[in-house]
C-alpha positions, -999 to 999 in steps of 0.1 A, spaced: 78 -170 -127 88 -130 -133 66 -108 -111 46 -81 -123 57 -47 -111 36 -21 -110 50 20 -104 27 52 -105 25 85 -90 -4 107 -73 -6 142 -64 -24 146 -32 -41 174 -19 -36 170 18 -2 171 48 22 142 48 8 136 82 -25 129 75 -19 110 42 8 90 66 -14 79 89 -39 61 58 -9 45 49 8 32 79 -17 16 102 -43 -10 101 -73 13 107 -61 41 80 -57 11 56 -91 -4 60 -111 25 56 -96 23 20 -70 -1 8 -83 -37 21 -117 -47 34 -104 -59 66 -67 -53 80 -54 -67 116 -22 -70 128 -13 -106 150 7 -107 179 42 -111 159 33 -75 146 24 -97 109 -4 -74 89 -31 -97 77 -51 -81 48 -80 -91 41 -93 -88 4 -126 -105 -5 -129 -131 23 -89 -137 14 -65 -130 44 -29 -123 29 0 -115 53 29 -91 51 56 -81 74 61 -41 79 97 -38 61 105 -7 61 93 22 83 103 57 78 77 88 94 57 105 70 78 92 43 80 53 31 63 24 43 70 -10 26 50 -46 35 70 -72 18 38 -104 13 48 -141 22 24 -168 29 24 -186 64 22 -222 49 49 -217 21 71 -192 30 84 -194 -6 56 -190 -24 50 -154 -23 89 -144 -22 96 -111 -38 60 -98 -35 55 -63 -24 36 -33 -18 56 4 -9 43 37 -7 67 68 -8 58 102 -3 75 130 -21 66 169 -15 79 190 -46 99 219 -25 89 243 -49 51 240 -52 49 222 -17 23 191 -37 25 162 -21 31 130 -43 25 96 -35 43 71 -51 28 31 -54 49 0 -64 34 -28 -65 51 -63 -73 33 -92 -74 14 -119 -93 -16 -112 -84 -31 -93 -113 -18 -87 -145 0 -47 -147 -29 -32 -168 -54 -47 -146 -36 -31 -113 -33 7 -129 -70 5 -127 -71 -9 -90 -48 16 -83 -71 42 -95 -98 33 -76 -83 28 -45 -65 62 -49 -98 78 -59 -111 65 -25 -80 71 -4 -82 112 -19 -120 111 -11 -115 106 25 -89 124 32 -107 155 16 -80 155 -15 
C-alpha cells in the first residue's frame, strides 16, 4: 500500500536554537507534539499518542537544522517500513524568518486529515515558544 506523504511549511517567530530544542528531544516533544515521549535504553523514541506507544529511531541528526525519526514497529519490523516524520529548519538570509518545514509519511491518517493536525500542533508548538 502507497504511503501518504504529507509536506508544509511554517514561519516561526523565534531562534533556531530554541525551536531546535522542541524538536529534538523527548521533553521539547511532549510539551507539544505527543502526549507522552521516552526514549529506551537502545536510544528508540517511543511516542505516545492516545494510550498508543509508536517507536522510531532518530535518523538523522543535524544541530539546529534537521531531525528525522524514521517509525517501525517492534513486533513486525516490516510493517511500518517507509514511515516517517522530518523537520527542517530554513532561515530566509534576507529577512532572517525562520521556516520550519514538516514531512510527514505514513498511513496513519489520510493527507487532508494531517494538514489539519499539523495545524494544530504547530499552533501549539508557536504558543509555547512565544511565536
Amino acid at each position: 500500500m502507497p504511503l501518504n506523504q504529507f509536506v508544509a511549511d511554517y514561519q516561526l517567530n523565534a531562534s533556531k536554537k530554541i525551536v531546535y530544542a522542541y524538536l529534538s528531544t523527548a521533553s521539547g516533544l511532549q510539551e507539544w507534539f505527543a502526549d507522552e515521549v521516552r526514549i529506551n535504553e537502545d536510544k528508540t523514541f517511543i511516542f505516545n499518542f492516545d494510550q498508543e506507544d509508536h517507536f522510531a529511531k532518530q535518523t538523522t541528526l543535524k544541530a539546529n537544522l534537521h531531525i528525522r525519526w524514521d517509525f517501525f514497529d517492534p513486533k513486525n519490523p516490516s510493517l511500518g517500513k517507509g514511515s516517517f516524520i522530518e523537520f527542517k529548519l530554513d532561515e530566509a538570509e534576507l529577512t532572517h524568518s525562520l521556516f520550519l518545514k514538516v514531512i510527514d509519511q505514513s498511513n496513519f491518517y489520510p493527507v487532508e486529515e494531517l494538514a489539519g493536525i499539523w495545524e494544530g500542533l504547530i499552533s501549539k508548538l508557536k504558543q509555547i515558544i512565544g511565536a
